[in-house]
C-alpha positions as CSV (number, residue, x, y, z in Angstrom):
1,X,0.0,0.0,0.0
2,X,3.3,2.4,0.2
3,X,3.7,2.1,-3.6
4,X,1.4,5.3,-5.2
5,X,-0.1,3.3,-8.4
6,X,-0.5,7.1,-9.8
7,X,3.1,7.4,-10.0
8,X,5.6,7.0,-12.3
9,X,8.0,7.2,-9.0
10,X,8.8,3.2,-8.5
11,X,9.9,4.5,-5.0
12,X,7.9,3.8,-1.4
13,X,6.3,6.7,0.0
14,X,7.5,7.4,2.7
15,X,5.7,6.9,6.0
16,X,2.9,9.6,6.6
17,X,3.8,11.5,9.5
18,X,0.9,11.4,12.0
19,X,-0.1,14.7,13.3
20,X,-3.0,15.1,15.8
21,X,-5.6,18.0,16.1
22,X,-3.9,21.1,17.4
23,X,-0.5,20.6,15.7
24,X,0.1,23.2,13.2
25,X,0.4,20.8,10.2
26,X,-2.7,19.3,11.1
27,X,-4.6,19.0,8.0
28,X,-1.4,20.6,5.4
29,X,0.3,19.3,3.1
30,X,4.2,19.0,3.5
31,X,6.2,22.0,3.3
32,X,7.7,22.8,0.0
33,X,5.5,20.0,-2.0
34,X,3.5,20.0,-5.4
35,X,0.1,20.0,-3.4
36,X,1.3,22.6,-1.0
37,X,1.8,24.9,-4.3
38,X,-1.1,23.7,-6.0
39,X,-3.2,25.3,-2.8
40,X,-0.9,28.1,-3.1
41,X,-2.2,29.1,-6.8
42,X,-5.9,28.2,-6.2
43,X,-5.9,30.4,-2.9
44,X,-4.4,33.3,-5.7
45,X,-6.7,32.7,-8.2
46,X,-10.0,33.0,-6.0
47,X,-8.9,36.1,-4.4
48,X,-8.3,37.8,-8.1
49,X,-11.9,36.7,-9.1
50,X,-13.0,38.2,-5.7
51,X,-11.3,41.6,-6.4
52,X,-12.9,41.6,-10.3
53,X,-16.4,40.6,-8.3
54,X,-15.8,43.6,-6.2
55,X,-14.6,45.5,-9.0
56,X,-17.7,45.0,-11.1
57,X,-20.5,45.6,-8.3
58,X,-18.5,48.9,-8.0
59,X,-19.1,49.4,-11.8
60,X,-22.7,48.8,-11.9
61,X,-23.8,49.5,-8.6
62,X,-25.2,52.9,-7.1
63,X,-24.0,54.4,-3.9
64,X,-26.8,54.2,-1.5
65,X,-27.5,57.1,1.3
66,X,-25.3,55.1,3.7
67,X,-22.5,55.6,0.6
68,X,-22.1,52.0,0.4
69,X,-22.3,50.5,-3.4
70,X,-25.1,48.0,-3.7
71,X,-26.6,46.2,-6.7
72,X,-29.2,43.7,-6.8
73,X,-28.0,39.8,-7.2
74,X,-29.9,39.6,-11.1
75,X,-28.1,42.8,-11.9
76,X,-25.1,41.0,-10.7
77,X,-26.1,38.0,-12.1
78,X,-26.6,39.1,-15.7
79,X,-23.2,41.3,-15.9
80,X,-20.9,38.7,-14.2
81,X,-22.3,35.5,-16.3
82,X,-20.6,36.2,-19.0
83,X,-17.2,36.7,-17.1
84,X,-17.6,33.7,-14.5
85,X,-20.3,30.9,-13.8
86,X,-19.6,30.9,-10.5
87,X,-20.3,33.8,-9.1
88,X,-22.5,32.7,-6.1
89,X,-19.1,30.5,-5.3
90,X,-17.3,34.1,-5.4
91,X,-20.3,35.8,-3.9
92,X,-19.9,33.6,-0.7
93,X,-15.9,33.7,-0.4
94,X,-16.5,37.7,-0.7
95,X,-19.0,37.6,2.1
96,X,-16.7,35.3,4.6
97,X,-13.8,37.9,3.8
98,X,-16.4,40.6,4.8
99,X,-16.3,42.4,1.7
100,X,-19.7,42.0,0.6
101,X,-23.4,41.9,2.6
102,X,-26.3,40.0,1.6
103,X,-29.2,37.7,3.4
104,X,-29.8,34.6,3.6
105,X,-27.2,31.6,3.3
106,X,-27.4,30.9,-0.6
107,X,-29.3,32.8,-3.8
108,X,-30.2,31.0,-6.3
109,X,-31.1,32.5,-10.0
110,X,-34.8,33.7,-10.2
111,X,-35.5,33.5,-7.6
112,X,-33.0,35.9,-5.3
113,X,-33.1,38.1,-8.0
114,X,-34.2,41.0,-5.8
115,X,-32.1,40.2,-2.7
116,X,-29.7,43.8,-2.3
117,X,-25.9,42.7,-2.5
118,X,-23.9,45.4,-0.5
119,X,-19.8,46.4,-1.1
120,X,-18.8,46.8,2.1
């Protein structure tokens, strides 16, 4: 079970080290590998589509009394669709990084079409 059948490598892996909960490589990939880099790039990548999300409810959005930019999500929808199909995946990254406000847990097309997205 040490031989990786997805490798060209004819090597062992090496034993897994066994960390516990708590230990700061709980959960990480080793330190200077392929997968650690791979995380690396997608981590990038999402944070560039957040800023262009951000970028775009700026564009189209009006500054409300409380001079906040808001938009509504089938404005959004219909102007970031043809850039990205995943723009509720962006939508919710945004809102954990507090960038953006909206309510409820998901929207869905149709029928959150109304729901007010806010650029904090």
């Amino acid at each position: 079970q040490r031989k990786n059948p997805f490798s060209s490598d004819d090597r062992l892996a090496a034993k897994p080290a066994h960390t516990h909960r708590g230990d700061p490589t709980y959960g990480r990939p080793p330190e200077g590998s392929r997968t650690e880099q791979r995380g690396k790039d997608a981590h990038s990548h999402v944070g560039k589509e957040v800023e262009e999300l951000c970028s775009i409810i700026r564009r189209t959005g009006e500054v409300g009394e409380d001079g906040h930019v808001s938009v509504t999500f089938g404005q959004l929808f219909e102007t970031y669709v043809t850039i990205s199909n995943k723009v509720v995946g962006i939508l919710l990254r945004a809102r954990k990084h507090g960038l953006v406000h909206f309510e409820g847990e998901m929207l869905w097309q149709g029928k959150d079409d109304d729901v007010v997205i806010t650029l904090l």
